[in-house]
N, C-alpha and C positions, 0 to 999 in steps of 0.2 A: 287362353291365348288366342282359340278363332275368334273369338268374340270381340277380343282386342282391335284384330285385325278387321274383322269384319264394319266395325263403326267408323272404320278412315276407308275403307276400299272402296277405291274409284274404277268401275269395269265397265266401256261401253254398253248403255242400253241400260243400264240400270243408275239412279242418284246416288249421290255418294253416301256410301252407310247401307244401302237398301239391296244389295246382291246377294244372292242364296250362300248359305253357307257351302254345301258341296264345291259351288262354286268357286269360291274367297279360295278354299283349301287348297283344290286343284291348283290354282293363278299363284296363289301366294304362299309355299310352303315354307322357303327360307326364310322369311318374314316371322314364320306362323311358330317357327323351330325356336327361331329368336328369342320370340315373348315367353312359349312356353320354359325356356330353359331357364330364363330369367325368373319367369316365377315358382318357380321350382326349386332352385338356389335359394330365393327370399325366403321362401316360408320355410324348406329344410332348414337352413342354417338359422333364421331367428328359435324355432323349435328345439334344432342341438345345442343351439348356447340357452337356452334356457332349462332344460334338463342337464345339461353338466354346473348349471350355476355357474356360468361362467360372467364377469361385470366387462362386456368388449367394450371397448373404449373407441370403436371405430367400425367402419363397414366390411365387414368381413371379405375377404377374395379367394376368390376362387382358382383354386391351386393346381387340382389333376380330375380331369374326366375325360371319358373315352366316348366323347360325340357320338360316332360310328355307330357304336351299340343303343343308341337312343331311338326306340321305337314307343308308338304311340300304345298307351295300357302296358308298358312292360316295365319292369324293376327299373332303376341306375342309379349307379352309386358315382359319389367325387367326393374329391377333398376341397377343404378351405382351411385358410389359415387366418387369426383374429388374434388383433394385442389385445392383451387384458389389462386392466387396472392391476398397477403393483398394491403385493397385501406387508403393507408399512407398520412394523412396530415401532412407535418413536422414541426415540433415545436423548438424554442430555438436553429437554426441555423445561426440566425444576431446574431453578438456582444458576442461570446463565447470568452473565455478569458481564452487566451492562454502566459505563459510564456515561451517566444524564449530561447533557449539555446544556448549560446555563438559559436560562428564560430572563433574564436581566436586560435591564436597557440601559444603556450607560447615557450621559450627559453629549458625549462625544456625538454619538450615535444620532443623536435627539438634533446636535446644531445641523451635524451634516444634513438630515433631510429637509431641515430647514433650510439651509443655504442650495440644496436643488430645488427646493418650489420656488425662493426665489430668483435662481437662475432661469427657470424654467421662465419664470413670467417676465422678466427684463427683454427692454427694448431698446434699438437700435438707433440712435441719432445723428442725422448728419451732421458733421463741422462745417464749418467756415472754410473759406478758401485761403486762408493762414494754416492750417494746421498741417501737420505733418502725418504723416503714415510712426508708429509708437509699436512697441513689439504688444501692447496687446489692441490694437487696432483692426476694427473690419473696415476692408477696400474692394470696392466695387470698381474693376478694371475691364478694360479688354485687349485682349492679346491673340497674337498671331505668331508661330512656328514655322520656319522654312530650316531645311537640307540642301546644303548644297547653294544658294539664293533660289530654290523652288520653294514654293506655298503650300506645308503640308494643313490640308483641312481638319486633319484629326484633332490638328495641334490649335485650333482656332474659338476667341470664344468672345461675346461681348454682354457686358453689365453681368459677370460673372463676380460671387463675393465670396472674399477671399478674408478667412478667419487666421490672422498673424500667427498663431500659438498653434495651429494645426500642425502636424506631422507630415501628414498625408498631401500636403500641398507641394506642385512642381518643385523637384529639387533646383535652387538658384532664386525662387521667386519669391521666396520670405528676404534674405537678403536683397535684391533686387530694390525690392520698392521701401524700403527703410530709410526712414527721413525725405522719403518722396512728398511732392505737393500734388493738390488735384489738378490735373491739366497734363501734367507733367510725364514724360516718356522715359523709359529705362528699358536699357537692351543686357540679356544677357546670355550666355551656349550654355547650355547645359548636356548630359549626354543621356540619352531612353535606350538604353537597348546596348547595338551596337555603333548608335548611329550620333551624331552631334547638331541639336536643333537649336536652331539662334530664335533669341523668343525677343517680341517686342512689343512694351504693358504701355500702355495708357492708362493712368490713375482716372478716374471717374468720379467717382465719390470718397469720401476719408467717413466714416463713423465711429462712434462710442460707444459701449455697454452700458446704460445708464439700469443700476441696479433697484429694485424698489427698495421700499421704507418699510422695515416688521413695524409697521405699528397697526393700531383697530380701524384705520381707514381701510388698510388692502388686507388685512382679515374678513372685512368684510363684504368688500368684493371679490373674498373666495367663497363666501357663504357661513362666515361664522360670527358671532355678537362681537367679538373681542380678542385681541394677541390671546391672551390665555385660554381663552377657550381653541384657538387654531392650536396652541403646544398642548392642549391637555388631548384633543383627540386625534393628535397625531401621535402623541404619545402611546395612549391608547392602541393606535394601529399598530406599533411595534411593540408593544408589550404581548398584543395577539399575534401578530407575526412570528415572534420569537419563541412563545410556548407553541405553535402549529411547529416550529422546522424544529424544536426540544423533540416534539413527540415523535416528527417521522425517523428521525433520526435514532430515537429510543428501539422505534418498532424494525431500521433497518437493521441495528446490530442483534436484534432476537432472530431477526429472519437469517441473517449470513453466519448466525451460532449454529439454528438448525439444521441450516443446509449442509457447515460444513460436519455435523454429527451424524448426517445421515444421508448416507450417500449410493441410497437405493437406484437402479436399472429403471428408467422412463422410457415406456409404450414409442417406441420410434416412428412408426404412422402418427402418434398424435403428436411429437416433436415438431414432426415434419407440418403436418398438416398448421400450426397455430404457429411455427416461422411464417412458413405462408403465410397467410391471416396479416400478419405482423408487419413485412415484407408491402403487403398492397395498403397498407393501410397508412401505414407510412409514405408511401407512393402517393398516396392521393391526397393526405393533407399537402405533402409534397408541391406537387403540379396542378393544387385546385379542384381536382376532379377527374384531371383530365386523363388521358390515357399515356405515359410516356413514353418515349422511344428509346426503349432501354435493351441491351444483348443481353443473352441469358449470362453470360459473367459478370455484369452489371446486376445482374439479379440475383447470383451466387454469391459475391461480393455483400452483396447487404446483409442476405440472410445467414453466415457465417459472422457478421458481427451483431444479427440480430439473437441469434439461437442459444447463445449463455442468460441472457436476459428472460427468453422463453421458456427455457429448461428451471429455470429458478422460480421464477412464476406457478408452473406444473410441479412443480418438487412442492411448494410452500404452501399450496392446492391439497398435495394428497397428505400432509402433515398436519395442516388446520384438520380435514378431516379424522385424520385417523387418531390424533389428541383428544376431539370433542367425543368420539367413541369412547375412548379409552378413560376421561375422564367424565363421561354425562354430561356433556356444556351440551344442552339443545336447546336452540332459539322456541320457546312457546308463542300460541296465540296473545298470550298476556303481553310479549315486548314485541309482536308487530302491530296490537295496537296503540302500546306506546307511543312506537315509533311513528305512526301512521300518526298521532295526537299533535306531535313536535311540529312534524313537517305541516301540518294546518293550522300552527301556531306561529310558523314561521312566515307560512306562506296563503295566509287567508283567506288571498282574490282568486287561487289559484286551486281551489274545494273540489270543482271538478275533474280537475285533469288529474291532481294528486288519488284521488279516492279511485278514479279507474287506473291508472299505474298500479297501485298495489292492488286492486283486484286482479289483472293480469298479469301480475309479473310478483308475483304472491311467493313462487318457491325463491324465486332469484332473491329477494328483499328476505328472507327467512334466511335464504345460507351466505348473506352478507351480518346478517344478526349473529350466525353461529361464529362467522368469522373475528365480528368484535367480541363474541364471550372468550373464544380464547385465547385471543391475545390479551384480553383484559387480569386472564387464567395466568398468562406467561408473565405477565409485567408484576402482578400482586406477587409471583414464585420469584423473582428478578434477584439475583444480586445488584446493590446500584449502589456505584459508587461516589 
């Protein structure tokens, strides 16, 4: 602990780091009390939880000690207190009975994604200045809002377009411009709030949805030889879409069987601690990065709808473990480098960066292996119906 002290202390007449010990002592003793107590606590308590074989799931605190009597070369004792990992025998993991969810793709299925690419790619054409505003018509208007005969700006807008079949458009202004012409002005009140704003549109533009054509021209200018080649591997996509949401869905009713057969006591530091986690993590996809300006019941709020989801997570955590125990599923070197073979079969250009990930992250990629043997353990045991 002087030592600690001694490579940061800054004492007139001397550089910093370079002052006698005696000296540090004397200037810095609360300082010196600090470090030592700290390290004291560290190395006791990592030495008690390893002689009681204890697996702490978090950093131990420090619970009762009597300062006062803390003299330098003498005895002192304290307490600490440490969650431990629960010791989970698991229950009602053979033969849970599960209903598969179809991996089928129906025809239906197949037109609709068809009919959004081609919504997706249809384009917008102006009319004529004959044409009318049609309920499914886009009009590019502009319009103004007053209260009262005052000019509310909120309410003001120009070359704004305005899709007929929308919902979400000014209550009054789908009727409004109906059987309108371009040039053409329509007034109408409507009410926002508590208040009654008289709106007045000038038509602008009238356009059309002009939808494409499925044939092998605009296949082609999606990137594919031919119509059937776009349905076969669109097809394709939803045939793998549909066995992926089969299997998560397989694997969430084995996890909400085990959870609810076993419904052991979870280490509340570590609850607490990985809400947290959860909590900022979510905050930051949130806001970008950024830091938000949130009350602490803004933050309590989350983390009470975050902490069923965390608790389930840590519950299905110490069950994979304590099943692979109980039944031998250990991930060998043999299936990390399987696995390790796959992912440079998948991803060739990418040799280096894959080979040093699973060099350093060797256990985490090993206990996501033991993860897949046992659910592979549970689905092979599965009742399915």
């Amino acid at each position: 602990a002087l030592g600690q002290v001694q490579t940061k202390a800054q004492i007139q007449g001397f550089r910093a780091g370079k002052a006698p010990a005696d000296l540090v002592k004397k200037t810095f003793p609360a300082h010196i009390q600090e470090h030592a107590i700290d390290l004291v606590v560290r190395s006791a308590a990592t030495k008690a939880i390893e002689l009681s074989k204890l697996q702490a799931v978090m950093t131990p605190l420090l619970t009762k000690a009597d300062f006062s009597s803390l003299r330098e070369n003498n005895p002192w004792s304290f307490e600490i207190s440490v969650d431990v990992a629960p010791e989970v025998d698991p229950k009602g993991y053979k033969g849970i009975e599960v209903t598969k969810k179809s991996e089928d793709v129906t025809p239906e299925e197949i037109q609709k994604n068809i009919d959004q690419i081609l919504e997706h790619n249809a384009r917008l054409e102006t009319l004529g200045d004959d044409a009318t505003v049609k309920e499914d018509s886009f009009v590019v208007v502009k319009y103004s809002g007053s209260k009262n005969g005052v000019a509310q700006k909120e309410y003001t807008a120009n070359s704004e377009l305005i899709d007929m079949k929308n919902e979400q458009n000014i209550a009054g202004m789908t009727a409004a411009l109906k059987d309108a012409k371009k040039g053409q002005i329509v007034k109408f009140d409507t009410k926002i709030g508590e208040d009654t704003i008289n709106f007045t549109v000038e038509v602008q533009e009238i356009k059309t949805k002009i939808m494409p054509t499925l044939d092998d021209n605009f296949a082609k200018d999606m990137g594919f030889d031919n119509v059937e080649k776009l349905k076969e591997t669109l097809t394709n996509n939803l045939k793998s879409d549909a066995k992926a949401a089969s299997q998560r869905d397989f694997n969430n009713q084995i996890e909400e069987a085990l959870v609810k057969a076993n419904n052991f006591e979870l280490p509340q530091s570590l609850v607490a601690y990985h809400t947290n986690l959860a909590v900022e993590n979510f905050l930051n996809r949130m806001f970008g990065g950024k830091k938000p300006d949130l009350t602490d019941e803004n933050r309590k709020h989350f983390a009470q709808r975050m902490q069923p989801s965390v608790e389930k997570d840590l519950r299905i955590g110490y069950l994979v473990h304590a099943i692979a125990k109980k039944e031998n599923l250990v991930a060998t070197d043999a299936d990390l480098q399987a696995e390790l073979t796959k992912a440079l079969e998948q991803n060739p250009k990418q040799k280096t960066q894959i080979e040093k990930f699973f060099k350093e992250r060797r256990e985490e990629v090993l206990a996501s292996l033991n993860e897949k043997k046992v659910f592979e353990y549970l689905k092979a045991n599965a009742k399915v119906k």
